[in-house]
C-alpha positions in Angstrom: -8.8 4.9 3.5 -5.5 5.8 2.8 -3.4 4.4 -0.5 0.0 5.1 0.1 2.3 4.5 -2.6 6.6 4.1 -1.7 9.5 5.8 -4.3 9.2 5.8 -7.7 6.0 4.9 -8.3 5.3 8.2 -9.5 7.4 6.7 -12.7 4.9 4.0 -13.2 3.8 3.9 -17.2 7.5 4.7 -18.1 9.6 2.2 -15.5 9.6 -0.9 -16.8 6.9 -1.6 -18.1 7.7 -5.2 -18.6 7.7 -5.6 -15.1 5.2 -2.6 -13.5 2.9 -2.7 -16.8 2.1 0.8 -18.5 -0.5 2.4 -16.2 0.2 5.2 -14.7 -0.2 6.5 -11.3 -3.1 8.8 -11.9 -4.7 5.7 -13.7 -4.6 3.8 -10.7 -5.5 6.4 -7.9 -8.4 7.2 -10.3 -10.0 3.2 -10.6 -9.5 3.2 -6.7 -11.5 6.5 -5.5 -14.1 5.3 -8.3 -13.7 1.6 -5.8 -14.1 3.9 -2.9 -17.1 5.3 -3.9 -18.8 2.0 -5.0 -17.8 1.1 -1.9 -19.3 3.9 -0.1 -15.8 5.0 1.2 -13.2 8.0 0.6 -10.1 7.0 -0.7 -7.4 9.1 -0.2 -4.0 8.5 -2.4 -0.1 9.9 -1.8 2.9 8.8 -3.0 6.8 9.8 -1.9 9.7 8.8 -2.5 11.5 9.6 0.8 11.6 7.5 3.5 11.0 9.8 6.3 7.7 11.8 4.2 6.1 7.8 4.2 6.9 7.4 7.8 5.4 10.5 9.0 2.3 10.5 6.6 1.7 6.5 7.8 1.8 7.9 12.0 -0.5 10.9 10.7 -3.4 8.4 9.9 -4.2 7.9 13.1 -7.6 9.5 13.6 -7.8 10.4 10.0 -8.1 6.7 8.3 -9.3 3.5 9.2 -7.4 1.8 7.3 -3.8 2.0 5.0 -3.1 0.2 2.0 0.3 0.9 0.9 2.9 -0.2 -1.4 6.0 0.5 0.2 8.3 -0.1 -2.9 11.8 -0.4 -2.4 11.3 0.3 1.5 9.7 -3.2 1.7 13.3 -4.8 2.0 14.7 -1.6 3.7 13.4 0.1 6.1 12.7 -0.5 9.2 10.8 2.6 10.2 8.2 2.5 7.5 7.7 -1.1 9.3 7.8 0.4 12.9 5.3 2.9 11.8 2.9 0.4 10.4 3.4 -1.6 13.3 2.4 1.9 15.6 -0.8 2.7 13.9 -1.7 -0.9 13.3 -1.9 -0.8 17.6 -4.0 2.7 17.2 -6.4 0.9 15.4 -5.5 1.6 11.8 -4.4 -1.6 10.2 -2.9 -2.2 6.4 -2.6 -4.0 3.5 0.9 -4.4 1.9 0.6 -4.3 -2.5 2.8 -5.1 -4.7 2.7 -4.6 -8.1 5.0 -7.7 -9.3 5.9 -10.7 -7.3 8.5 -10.0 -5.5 9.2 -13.8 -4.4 9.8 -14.3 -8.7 12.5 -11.7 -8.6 16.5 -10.5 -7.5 16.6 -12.6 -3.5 17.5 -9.5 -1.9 13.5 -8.5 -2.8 11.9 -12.0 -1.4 12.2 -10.5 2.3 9.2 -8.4 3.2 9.9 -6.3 6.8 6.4 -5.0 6.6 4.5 -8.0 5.8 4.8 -9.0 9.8 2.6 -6.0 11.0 0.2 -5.7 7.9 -3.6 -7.8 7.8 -2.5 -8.7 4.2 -0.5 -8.8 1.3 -1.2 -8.5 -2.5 1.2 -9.1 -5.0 2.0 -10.2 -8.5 -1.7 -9.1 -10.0 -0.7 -5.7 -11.4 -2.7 -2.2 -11.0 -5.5 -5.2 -9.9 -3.4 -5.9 -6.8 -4.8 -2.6 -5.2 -8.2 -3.1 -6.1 -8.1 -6.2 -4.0 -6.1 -5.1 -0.9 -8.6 -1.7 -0.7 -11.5 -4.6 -0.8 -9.7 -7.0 1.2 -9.4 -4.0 3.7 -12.5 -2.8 3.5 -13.8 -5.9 4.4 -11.6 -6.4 7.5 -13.1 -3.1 9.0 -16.2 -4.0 7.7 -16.1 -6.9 10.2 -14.6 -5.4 13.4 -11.4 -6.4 12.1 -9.4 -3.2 12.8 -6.2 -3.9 15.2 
């Protein structure tokens, strides 16, 4: 599995931390290849800030991952090619789970409008650092299954 986390993430412990909470990245990558391995799967976790690095890590999954969960950030409301991507390997056979960290919904309006939620499985959002731990079962499940794409 591939945990893919969107821009400025990498900040997360220091950003806000009445909206993110104070765990860091590391934190968080670390509970979910310790989930992987309880699981009896290899978790694999990258985060970018730039638009294009997501988009061409998400279309180099294919035949590499069986699955993506990925918090696009920002990109969520934004960016059509991070969707299209998700959308391309989604049809390969590599589905994904979109995480959020806060509810977006409970926030600014221009942040209630998910472009990616359309051509993900799932969503998870508003549960914290927890939110990943369910999407990467929620996910695992799915393949688990026969539920690929």
């Amino acid at each position: 599995m591939l945990v893919l986390h969107g821009p400025n993430l990498n900040l997360l412990g220091r950003r806000e931390p009445e909206v993110y909470g104070t765990q860091t990245l590391e934190g968080i990558d670390a509970e979910l290849r310790a989930l992987g391995a309880e699981l009896g799967i290899d978790v694999d976790c990258a985060q970018h800030n730039g638009e294009g690095e997501l988009v061409t890590v998400i279309g180099e999954a294919v035949g590499r991952y069986d699955g993506i969960v990925i918090n696009p950030a920002a990109y969520t409301h934004t960016s059509v090619a991070v969707r299209d991507a998700l959308a391309a390997v989604g049809g390969m056979g590599v589905p994904s789970v979109e995480v959020h960290l806060s509810q977006p919904a409970a926030r600014e309006s221009f942040r209630h409008r998910s472009l990616v939620a359309a051509v993900c499985r799932g969503s998870v959002a508003g549960f914290g650092p927890d939110g990943y731990r369910l999407a990467l079962r929620g996910l695992h499940g799915i393949l688990r299954a026969g539920g690929g794409r």
